[in-house]
C-alpha distance (Angstrom), angle and dihedral (degrees) to the residues before:
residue distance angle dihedral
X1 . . .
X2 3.82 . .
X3 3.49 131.3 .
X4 4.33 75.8 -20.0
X5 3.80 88.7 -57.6
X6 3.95 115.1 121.0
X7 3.95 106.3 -118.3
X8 3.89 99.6 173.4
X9 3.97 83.5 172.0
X10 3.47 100.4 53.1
X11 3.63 96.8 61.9
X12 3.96 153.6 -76.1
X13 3.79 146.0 -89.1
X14 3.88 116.7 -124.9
X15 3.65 117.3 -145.8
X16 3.99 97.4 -76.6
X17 4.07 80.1 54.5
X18 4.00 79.8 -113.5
X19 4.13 100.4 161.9
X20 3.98 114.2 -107.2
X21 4.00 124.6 -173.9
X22 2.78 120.8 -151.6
X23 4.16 101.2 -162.5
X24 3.94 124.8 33.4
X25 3.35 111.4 -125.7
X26 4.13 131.1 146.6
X27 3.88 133.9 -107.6
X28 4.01 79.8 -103.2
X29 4.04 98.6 56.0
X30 4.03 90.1 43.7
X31 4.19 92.6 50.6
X32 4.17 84.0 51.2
X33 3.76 91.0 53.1
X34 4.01 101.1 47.8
């Protein structure tokens, strides 16, 4: 979740719900896709 929007492609929470990505990208790249 981001923002409480479902971004399965963004990333995943381990088991302490500690925030993983799973593709680099910048601030710039993530604005362009919303």
């Amino acid at each position: 979740f981001f923002n409480g929007v479902r971004h399965p492609s963004i990333g995943k929470f381990d088991e302490q719900g500690k925030f993983h990505l799973l593709h680099k990208f910048t601030y710039e790249q993530f604005k362009e896709k919303l």
